[in-house]
Structures are given as C-alpha cells and as structure tokens.
ZAMARGU-4260 file (C-alpha; in steps of 0.2 Angstrom, whole numbers, plus 5000, padded with zeros to 4 digits):
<rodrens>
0) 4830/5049/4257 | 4833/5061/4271 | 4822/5072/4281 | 4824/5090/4278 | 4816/5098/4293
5) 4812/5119/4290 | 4810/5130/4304 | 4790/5133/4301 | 4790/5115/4306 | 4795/5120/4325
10) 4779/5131/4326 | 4770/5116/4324 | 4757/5107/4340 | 4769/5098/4350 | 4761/5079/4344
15) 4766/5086/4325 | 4782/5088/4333 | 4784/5073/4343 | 4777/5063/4326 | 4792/5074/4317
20) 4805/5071/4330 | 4801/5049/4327 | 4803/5049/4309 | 4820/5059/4311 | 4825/5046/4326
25) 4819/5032/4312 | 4828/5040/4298 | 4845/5041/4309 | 4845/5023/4312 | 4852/5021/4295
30) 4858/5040/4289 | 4866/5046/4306 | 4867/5062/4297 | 4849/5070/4302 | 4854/5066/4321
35) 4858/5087/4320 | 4842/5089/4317 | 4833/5077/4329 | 4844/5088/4341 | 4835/5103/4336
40) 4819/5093/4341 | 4823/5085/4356 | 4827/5103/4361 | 4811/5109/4357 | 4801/5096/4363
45) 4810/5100/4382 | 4806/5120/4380 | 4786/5117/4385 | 4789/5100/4395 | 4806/5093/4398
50) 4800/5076/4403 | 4793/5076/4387 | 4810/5075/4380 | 4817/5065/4392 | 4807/5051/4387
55) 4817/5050/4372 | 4832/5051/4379 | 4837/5035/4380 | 4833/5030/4363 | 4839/5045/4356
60) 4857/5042/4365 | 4858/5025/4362 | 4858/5030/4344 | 4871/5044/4346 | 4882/5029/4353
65) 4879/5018/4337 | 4887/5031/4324 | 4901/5039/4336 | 4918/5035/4336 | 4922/5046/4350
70) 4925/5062/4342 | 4910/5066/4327 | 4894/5073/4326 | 4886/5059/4335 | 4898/5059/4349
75) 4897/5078/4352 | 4877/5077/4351 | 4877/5061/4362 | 4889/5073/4378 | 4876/5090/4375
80) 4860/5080/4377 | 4869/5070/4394 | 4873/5088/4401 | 4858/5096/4397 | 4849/5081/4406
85) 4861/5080/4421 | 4858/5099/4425 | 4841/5096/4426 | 4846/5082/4437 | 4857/5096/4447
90) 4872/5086/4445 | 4881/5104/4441 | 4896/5096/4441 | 4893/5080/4430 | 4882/5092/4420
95) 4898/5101/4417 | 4911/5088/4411 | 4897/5081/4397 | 4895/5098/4393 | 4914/5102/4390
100) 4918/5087/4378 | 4903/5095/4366 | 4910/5111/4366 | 4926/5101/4362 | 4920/5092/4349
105) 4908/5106/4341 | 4925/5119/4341 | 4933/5109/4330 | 4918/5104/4317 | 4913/5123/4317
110) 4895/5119/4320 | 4890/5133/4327 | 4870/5132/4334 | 4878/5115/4342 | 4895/5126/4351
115) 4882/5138/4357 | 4869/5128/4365 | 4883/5119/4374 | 4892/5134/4379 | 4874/5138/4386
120) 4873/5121/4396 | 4891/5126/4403 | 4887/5142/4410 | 4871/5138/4416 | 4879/5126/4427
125) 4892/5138/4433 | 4878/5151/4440 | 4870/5137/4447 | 4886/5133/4458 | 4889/5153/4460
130) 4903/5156/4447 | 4891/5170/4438 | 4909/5181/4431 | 4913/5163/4421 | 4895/5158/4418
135) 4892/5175/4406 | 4908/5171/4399 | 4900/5155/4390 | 4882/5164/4389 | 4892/5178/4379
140) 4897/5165/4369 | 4882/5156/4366 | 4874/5171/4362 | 4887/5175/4346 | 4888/5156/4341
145) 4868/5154/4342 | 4860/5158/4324 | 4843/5167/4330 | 4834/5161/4315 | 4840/5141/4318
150) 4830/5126/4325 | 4841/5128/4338 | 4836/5148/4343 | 4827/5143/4357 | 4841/5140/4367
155) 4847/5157/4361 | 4832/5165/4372 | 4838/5153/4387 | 4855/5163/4386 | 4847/5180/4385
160) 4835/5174/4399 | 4849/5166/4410 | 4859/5184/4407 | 4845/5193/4412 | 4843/5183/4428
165) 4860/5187/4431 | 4861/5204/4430 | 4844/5207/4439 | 4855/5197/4452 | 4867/5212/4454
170) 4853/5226/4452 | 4860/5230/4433 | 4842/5233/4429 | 4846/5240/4413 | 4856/5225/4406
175) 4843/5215/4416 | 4828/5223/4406 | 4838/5221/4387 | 4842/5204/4389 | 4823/5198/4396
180) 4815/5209/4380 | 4827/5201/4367 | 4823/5183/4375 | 4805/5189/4376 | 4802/5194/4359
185) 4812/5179/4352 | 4801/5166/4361 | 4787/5176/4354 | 4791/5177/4338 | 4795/5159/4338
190) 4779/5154/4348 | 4790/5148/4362 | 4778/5147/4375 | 4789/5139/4391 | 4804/5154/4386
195) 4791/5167/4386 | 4783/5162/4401 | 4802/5165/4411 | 4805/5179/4404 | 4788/5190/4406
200) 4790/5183/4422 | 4808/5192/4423 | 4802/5205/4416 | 4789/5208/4430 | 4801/5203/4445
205) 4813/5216/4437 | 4801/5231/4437 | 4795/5225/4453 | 4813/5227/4458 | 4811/5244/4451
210) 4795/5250/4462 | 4789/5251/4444 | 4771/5242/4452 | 4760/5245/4435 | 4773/5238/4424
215) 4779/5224/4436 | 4758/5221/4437 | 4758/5219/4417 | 4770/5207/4414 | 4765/5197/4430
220) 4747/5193/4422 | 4753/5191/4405 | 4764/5174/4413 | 4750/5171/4420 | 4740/5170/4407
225) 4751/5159/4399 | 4756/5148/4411 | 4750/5130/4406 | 4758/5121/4421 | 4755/5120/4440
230) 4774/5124/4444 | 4772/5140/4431 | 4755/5145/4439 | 4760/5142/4456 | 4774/5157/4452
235) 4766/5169/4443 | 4754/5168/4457 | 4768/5169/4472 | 4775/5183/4461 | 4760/5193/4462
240) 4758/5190/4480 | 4772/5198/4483 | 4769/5214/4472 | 4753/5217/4484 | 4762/5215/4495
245) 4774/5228/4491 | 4759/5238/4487 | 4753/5236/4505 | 4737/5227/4497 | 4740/5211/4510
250) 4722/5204/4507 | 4723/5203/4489 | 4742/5193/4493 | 4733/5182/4504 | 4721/5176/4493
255) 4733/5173/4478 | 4748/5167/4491 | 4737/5153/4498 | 4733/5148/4480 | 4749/5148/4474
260) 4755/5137/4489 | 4739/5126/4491 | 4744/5120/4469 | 4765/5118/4474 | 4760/5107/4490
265) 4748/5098/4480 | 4759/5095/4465 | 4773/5090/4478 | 4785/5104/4475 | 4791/5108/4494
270) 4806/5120/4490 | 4794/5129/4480 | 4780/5128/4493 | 4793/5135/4505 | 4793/5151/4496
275) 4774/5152/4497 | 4774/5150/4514 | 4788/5162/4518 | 4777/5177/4509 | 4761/5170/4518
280) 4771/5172/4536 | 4776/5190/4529 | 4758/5193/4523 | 4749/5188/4540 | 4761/5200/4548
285) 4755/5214/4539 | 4739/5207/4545 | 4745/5208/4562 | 4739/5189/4564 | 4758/5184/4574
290) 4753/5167/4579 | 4748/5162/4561 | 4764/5170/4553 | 4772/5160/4568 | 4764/5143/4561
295) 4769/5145/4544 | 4786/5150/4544 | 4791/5137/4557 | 4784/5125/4542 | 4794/5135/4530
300) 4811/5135/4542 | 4809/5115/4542 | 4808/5112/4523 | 4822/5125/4519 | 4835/5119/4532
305) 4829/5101/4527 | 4834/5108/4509 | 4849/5120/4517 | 4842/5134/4506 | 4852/5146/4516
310) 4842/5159/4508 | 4824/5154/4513 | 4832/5152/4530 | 4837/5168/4532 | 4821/5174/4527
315) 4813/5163/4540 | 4823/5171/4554 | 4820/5188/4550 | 4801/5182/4550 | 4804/5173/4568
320) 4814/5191/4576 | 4797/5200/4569 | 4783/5189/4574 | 4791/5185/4591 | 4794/5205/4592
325) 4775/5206/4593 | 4772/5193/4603 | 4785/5199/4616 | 4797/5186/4617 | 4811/5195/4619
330) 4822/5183/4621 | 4819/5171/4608 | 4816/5188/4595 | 4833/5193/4600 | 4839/5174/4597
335) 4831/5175/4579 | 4839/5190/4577 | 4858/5185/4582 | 4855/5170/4569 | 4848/5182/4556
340) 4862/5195/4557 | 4875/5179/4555 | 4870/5170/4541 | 4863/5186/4532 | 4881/5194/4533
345) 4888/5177/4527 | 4875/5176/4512 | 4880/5197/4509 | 4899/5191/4510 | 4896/5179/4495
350) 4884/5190/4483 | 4896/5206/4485 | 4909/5194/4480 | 4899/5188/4465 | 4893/5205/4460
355) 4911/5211/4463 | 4918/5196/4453 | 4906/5200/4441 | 4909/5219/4437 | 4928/5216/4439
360) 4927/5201/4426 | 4917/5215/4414 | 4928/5228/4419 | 4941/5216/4414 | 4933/5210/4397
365) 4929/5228/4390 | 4950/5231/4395 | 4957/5216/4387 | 4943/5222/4369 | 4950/5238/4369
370) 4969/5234/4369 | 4965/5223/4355 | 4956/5237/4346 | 4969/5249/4351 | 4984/5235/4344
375) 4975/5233/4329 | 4975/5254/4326 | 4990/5254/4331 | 4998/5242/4318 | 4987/5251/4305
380) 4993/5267/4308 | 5011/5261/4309 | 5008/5250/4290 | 5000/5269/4286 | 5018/5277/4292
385) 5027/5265/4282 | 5014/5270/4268 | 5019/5289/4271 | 5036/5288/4272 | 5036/5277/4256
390) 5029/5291/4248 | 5041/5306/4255 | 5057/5307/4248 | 5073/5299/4251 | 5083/5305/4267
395) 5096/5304/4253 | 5088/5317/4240 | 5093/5334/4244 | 5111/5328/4250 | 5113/5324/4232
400) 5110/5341/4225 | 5116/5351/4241 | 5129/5346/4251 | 5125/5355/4268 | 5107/5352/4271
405) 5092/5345/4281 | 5076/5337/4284 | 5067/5339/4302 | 5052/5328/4301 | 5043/5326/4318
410) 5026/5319/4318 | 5015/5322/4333 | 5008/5304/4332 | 5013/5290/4321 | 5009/5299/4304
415) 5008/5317/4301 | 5001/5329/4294 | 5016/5338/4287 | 5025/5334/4273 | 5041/5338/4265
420) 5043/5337/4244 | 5056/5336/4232 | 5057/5337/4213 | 5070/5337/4199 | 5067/5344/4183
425) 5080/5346/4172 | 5090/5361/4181 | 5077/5364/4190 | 5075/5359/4209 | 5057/5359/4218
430) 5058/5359/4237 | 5044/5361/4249 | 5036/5359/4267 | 5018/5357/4270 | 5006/5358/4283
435) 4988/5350/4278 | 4972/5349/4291 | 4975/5339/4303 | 4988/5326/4310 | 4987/5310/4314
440) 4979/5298/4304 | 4965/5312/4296 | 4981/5323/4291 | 4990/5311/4286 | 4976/5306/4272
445) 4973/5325/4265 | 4993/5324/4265 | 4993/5307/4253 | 4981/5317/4243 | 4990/5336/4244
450) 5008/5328/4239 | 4998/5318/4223 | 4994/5333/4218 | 5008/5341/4217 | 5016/5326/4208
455) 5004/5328/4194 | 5004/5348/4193 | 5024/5344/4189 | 5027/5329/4181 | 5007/5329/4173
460) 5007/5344/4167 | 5021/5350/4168 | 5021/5367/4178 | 5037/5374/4182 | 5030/5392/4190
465) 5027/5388/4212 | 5012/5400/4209 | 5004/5390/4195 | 5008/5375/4204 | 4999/5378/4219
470) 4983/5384/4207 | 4982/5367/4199 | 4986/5358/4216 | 4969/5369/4223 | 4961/5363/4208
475) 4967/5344/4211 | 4964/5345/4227 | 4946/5354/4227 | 4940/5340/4213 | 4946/5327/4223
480) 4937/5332/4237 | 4921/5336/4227 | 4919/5318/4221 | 4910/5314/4241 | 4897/5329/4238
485) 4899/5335/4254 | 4907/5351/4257 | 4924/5347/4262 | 4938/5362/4268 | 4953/5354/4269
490) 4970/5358/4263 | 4987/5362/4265 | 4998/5376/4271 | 5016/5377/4260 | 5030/5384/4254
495) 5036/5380/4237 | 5054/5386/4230 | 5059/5382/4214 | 5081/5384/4213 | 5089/5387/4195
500) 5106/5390/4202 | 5106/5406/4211 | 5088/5410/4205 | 5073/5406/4218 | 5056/5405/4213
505) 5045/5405/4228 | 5025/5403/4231 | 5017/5401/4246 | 5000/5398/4255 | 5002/5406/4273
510) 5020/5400/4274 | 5036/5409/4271 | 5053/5405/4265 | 5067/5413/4276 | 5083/5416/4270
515) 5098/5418/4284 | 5113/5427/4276 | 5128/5434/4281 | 5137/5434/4298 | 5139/5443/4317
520) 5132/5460/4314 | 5128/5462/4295 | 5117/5444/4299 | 5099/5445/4294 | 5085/5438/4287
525) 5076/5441/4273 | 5058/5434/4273 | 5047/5429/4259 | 5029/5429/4263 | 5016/5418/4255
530) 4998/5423/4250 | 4986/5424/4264 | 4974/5409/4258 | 4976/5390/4259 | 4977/5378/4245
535) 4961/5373/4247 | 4943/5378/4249 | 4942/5396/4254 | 4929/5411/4251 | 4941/5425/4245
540) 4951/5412/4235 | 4963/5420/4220 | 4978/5417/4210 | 4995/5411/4221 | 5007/5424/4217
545) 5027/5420/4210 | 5040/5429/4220 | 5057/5430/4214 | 5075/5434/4223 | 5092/5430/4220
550) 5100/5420/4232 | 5122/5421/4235 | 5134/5408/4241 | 5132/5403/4258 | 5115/5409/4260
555) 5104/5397/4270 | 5087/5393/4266 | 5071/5387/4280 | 5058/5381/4277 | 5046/5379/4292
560) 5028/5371/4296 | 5021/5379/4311 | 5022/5366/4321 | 5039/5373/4329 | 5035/5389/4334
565) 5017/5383/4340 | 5024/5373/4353 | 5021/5375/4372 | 5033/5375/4383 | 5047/5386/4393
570) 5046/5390/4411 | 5030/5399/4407 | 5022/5386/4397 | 5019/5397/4380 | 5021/5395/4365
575) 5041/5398/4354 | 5036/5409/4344 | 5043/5412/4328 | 5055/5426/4334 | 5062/5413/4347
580) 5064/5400/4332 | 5073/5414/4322 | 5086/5419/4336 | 5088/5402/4337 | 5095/5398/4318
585) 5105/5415/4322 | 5114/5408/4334 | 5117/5390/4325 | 5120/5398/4309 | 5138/5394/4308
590) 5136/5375/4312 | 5133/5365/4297 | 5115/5358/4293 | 5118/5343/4299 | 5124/5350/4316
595) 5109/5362/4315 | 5098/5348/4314 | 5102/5340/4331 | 5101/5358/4340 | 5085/5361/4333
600) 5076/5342/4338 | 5089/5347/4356 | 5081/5366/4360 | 5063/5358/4354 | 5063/5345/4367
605) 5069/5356/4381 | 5057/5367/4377 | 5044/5356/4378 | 5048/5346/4392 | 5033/5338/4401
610) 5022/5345/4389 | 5013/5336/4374 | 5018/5339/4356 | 5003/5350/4350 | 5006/5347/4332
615) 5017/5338/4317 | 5035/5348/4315 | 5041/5349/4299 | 5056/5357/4290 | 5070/5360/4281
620) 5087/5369/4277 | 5098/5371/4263 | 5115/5380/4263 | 5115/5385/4245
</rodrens>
C-alpha cells in the first residue's frame, strides 16, 4: 500500500518527520513511485538542519539509482538532491550541471514543484558565482512553477528569500522588502522556522539599510528569538551590533559583537568570525581604543585573505587607513589607503556591473513581455478587422446598382469606428455612413452593435421610412446597452437615404447628405441636414425627422463622417473644414467616382502630412 503523505504532516516535530521520511524510503524500496514524496521530506528535513538531510543522502540516492533509467522520475530526483547537496558543498559549478539535467528531465514530465525547486538550485548557484541578471531568471521561474500550498513550498520561500537578497543587493528596497514579507509569511504560515529566521533577518538588514532603526530593531530581535542554532545566533547578534552601531550606541555593539564573535570562534566558523571581528575593530574606533581595533582587524585581514574574501579585505583596509590615521602613521595610513581605494574601485567595477546587468536584463524582460502582449493585441484586433469588414458590405455592392460610385473607408487604427451600410429592398435602395463613439477597438464594438441594428429595423421589421429606422435603431441600440445596468451613452452619428428612382428619403443624426448638381457657374450644392441628436442616449431625445427631395440625372450624392473635415493639417496645422472638403468635390466633380476617390485619399494625405490621423474617415458618393 502506498503512503499518502498530507501537507499537515510537514507541520509535524522533526523526529515525526524523520520517522515519516523512513517509512517513505522503506516503502520506495519496492513502489518507487512515493520517491516524489520522500523528496518533499528530505527537503524539509534540510530547512532547520541540513546535515539532518544529508545523513540520508546517501541512502536516499542510492535508491534513486535503483528505479532510474536515466531519464524518469528517479533519475530527475536523484540529479536535484546531488545539486542541492554540491551547492552546500560550494561546488557552484558541479552544483549547476546536477542541477540542469533535473530541470531537463522535470520539463518534460510536467512536474512542476520538482521544475521549480530545481530551477531554484540553478539560480542560486548563479548569484553565488555573480551572474545575479540569469540567477532571477530561474528564481522567477521557480517562483511560477512552485505550488505554494505543496510539500515542496518551502523552497518557494528560498526563491522569495534569495530575490530579496538580491535586490537588497542593488538598493531596490521596495522589491527587496515584497519579496522577504511574502518568504516571511510563507515560512510562518508553514512553521518554517530556518526560512523564517533568513528572512526576518532580511527584513531587518533591509530596514537597517533604510536608516529605518526601529523597524530594523524589530525584526532583528524577532530572528533572534528564533534562532535555534549557534551560526543563527552568532548573526542576529552581529546584525544587531551593527545597528548600534549605526545608532552611535558603541557600548551596547560591543557587548553583543564580542558575543556574537566569542559563539562563531567557538563553533569554528572563521569566515564568519571575520565579520565579528571587522565590526569589533570599527566598534573600538568609535571607542577611540586604536590599538585594540588595530589587533583585531589584523586578525580579521588574515582570515579573509586566507579566504580571498575580497570584501572583508577591503573592509580591513579601510579599518587599517583609520586606526593608523589616529595613531599617526602616516605612512603606513596612506599605504592602507592606496590598497583600499584599489580593490574598492575594482569590487565597485563589478557590483555596478551586476546592478547594471541586472536593471538592463529587467529592462529587457518587461521589453520583450510587452511586445508579446502588444503582438497578441495586435492579431486580435486584425482577426476583429476581418470580423468588421465581414460584416460591411461588398466593395462590389453599390457598383451593381450605380455605375459611378464610391466607398472611402479610412480607419484611424486597424478597426473603426465608422461604418458604411447598404440595403436592397425590393426597388428600394438603403445607403448609409456612420460615425459611433469611439475608434479603434471600443468603436468598432458599438459599430457591430449600431449596424445590427439597423439590419433588424429593416429586414426585422421591416421599416422602409430613414426616420423610423433610426427610432427603432435608438431603441435597439439603447436596450442593448441597458442589459449591463450601467448608464452607457454611446451611439452613432449617420446619414441614411432611401433611393426609389429619382425619389430620396433622407434622415439623419448630426449628419447631412450633400448633393452636388450641375456645372461651372450654375454648380451648387444642396444640403440636407439631419436632426441635431444622436442615435443614442440623449436628454432632449425626439422623433428623427423624414426629408424628402427629388434628385436628377447626373446629380451626385456624399455622404461624409466627420472624420475628413476634422483632420489637422495644412501649413497652419488646422483643421479642413467642411467648406475646404466642399471646394474640393467642386473642383473634382467632373471626374468619375472612381477618380474622385483617389483625389480624395491624394488631398487627405497631403493634408495631413506628418500629422496623425485624428479619427476614422468614412464616405461615400453616388452619381445618380
């Protein structure tokens, strides 16, 4: 029978667990599927005490040897457990390879928790040997791929808390701070007391970064109330040494310095101990105690060059210039100085370069996500324009009913706004431009919704008069809109003629009909206005009035939106004009539509020149 192990199981003493962790190891000597789950474990057991997992791992490995065949489950387990171990280890680069062939493996099973805490390994290696731009490339990763309510989410508080060490790195202190609380809170949450120990301890190095002393103060203590280790207590203890210090309190830091130093040395931690004795030498300088600042860091400078921590050993120079400054050797302080001012522009060369790396790579990252969000708009808005132009007549349409005509359809982006409509009914021919709220996408849906209902006021029900047409689009229109219960004021703009042979019907909302007759001096246009509302929500709202004209052979027909005569441009940048559009349709007026058609796209973009577009032009012309 196998072992289901519940996550209520991992807030259990750490014996339970250890007693948990042997029967899964047992049960996977036969049914080498619970090996994901003695992962989970071995995981856990390492968050408070790593050599507490480590004794296992040779067993536990040996296992993951017996059921692999190079490429499973057992395999991928077998290279995250050898990374994780060899980056303890500090064999980064070993670490890595192990690390690799699990995220390999896990990729193409689809297990998730197991991607994620490998991609974790990987990054964490890559800080470690300076490559911070790549390393939050994989805790990114980790941190999408790591289920948070998983046996495996403690190493989802790792990759917050290794993101979090990161940015603090580069002085993001706002990132710095999200990424330590949401580790924090996790390793609370899930009584993860190793996590939560790193991560107050962030916390307070973060506001103590800050100058925020009381808060730096409050999460300080809390690791240190928490700390159940002498390598934990030995840092809380340095860290609050150095707060006092910064707080210019340099009794209180030697007393808690000196501890803090006294439990590394004696627990044989000597790069740690360095740091101790670094903040003691800057602690009895404050005390103005030069010869015993002098003692230490010379103690310091030994164990960090022994170490080549070239961090620690510019810190011991810059300690060495100041003590010898106040004892007067000028010489030697001037010495220290020249040898600080070296290798502290060298270590400055290679964090601007990280920090730079860094930024660039993020700078990079949010590029790269919105041109993928802007190339996934943009092929829904062009599948939307081949929606819309589905939905618009045929180019063909009026050809087949007048023989000198044309359609100008000029969107200001990719869909419009503007519309042009066509209808046959019997003898009856329905032509019309509209101009609804908007352009682009938003216009573009009130349009779908504008020209449906004016489908169904014709063929629906079958309304022949424009003004009683536009009255039932309003009330389409208006209903459609109602449905959201929100107060929505959209609509159109339009003219609508009606043609029975030489007969014109004519309604419109704003919009006019012009009609161009005659030639050279007798030329003229007559001008049918429309009602002053919209077709749409409006306060002083009333019936659309019918106007009726007869038309003659060789009179031409326009029908405009305003997005023509709105346009900017000219030597003086304003706007056409309807007058301007006017003289220009005078002056084409002989040229068939066709022609017209060209001159009128022509005249717009010379007009408009450098400019934008302002809005969607639509319109068109019939030579009756």
């Amino acid at each position: 029978m196998i072992i289901l192990i519940r996550f209520l199981d991992m807030q259990t003493p750490i014996d339970q667990q250890e007693k948990r962790f042997n029967e899964l190891l047992a049960v996977a000597e036969t049914q080498p599927e619970v090996l994901s789950e003695a992962m989970a474990y071995y995981l856990l057991l390492g968050a408070d005490n790593l050599n507490q997992s480590f004794t296992y791992f040779s067993r536990f490995s040996d296992l993951c040897r017996k059921w692999s065949n190079g490429s499973n489950l057992a395999e991928g387990i077998f290279q995250a457990m050898t990374g994780l171990k060899l980056f303890q280890e500090t064999k980064f680069l070993e670490s890595m390879s192990h690390s690799k062939r699990a995220i390999d493996i896990f990729s193409v099973m689809g297990h998730t928790d197991l991607l994620g805490v490998s991609e974790m390994g990987y990054g964490a290696c890559l800080r470690s040997l300076g490559e911070i731009d790549h390393a939050v490339d994989h805790f990114l990763k980790a941190g999408e791929l790591i289920n948070p309510e998983s046996n495996f989410s403690i190493y989802l508080g790792y990759t917050n808390y290794q993101l979090g060490e990161v940015y603090l790195f580069i002085r993001d202190f706002e990132l710095a701070e999200k990424y330590f609380s949401a580790s924090a809170k996790l390793a609370e949450e899930k009584g993860y007391r190793t996590p939560l120990f790193r991560n107050w301890n962030g916390l307070g190095n973060l506001f103590l970064a800050r100058n925020d002393f009381e808060s730096a103060h409050h999460y300080i203590n809390k690791s240190l109330e928490i700390a159940d280790s002498d390598s934990q207590k030995s840092r809380a203890l340095c860290d609050l040494g150095v707060l006092y210090l910064a707080q210019r309190y340099p009794d209180k830091a030697l007393a808690v310095l000196k501890e803090s130093y006294e439990i590394r040395n004696r627990a044989s931690l000597p790069d740690a101990a360095t740091t101790s004795q670094i903040h003691l030498a800057e602690t009895f300088l404050e005390l103005n105690d030069p010869q015993k600042a002098l003692e230490i860091i010379l103690l310091a400078l030994e164990t960090a060059t022994k170490f080549n921590a070239k961090g620690k050993i510019v810190a011991c120079y810059k300690i060495l210039r100041e003590v010898h400054s106040q004892l007067e050797n000028w010489k030697t302080a001037v010495d220290f100085y020249s040898k600080y001012d070296l290798l502290q522009d060298e270590l400055n060369s290679v964090k601007l370069q990280n920090i730079y790396k860094l930024k660039n790579h993020k700078i990079e990252q949010q590029k790269e996500l919105i041109e993928m969000i802007h190339s996934e708009f943009q092929d829904s808005v062009r599948y939307a324009c081949r929606i819309q132009k589905a939905i618009l007549p045929p180019d063909n349409f009026l050809a087949n009913y007048f023989e000198d005509s044309f359609v100008l359809h000029k969107p200001k982006d990719i869909v419009a706004g503007d519309f042009y409509w066509f209808e046959k009914r019997n003898s009856l021919l329905f032509f019309a431009v509209a101009d609804c709220t908007g352009h682009g996408v938003p216009g573009a849906m009130v349009s779908l919704i504008c020209s449906g209902a004016m489908n169904r006021a014709v063929k629906e029900f079958g309304l022949i008069d424009p003004g009683q047409v536009l009255d039932k689009v309003r009330e389409l229109v208006l209903e459609t809109f109602e449905r959201s219960g929100e107060e929505v004021r959209d609509g159109m703009d339009i003219a609508l003629c009606v043609l029975d042979g030489h007969k014109l019907s004519f309604a419109g909302a704003h919009n006019s009909v012009w009609i161009l007759r005659g030639e050279g001096a007798s030329q003229e246009f007559i001008d049918l206005r429309g009602d002053k509302q919209p077709v749409g929500r409006f306060e002083f709202s009333r019936p659309f009035q019918t106007v009726e004209y007869t038309v003659k052979t060789g009179d031409v027909l326009y029908l405009f939106s305003d997005g023509y005569a709105d346009q900017f441009g000219g030597e003086k940048e304003k706007k056409l004009k309807e007058k301007r559009l006017k003289e220009i349709l005078k002056r084409i007026a002989k040229l068939p539509l066709s022609n017209q058609l060209g001159e009128l796209t022509s005249h717009f973009e010379k007009w408009r020149g450098k400019l934008d577009q302002v809005d969607d032009v639509c319109g068109v012309g019939i030579r009756i």
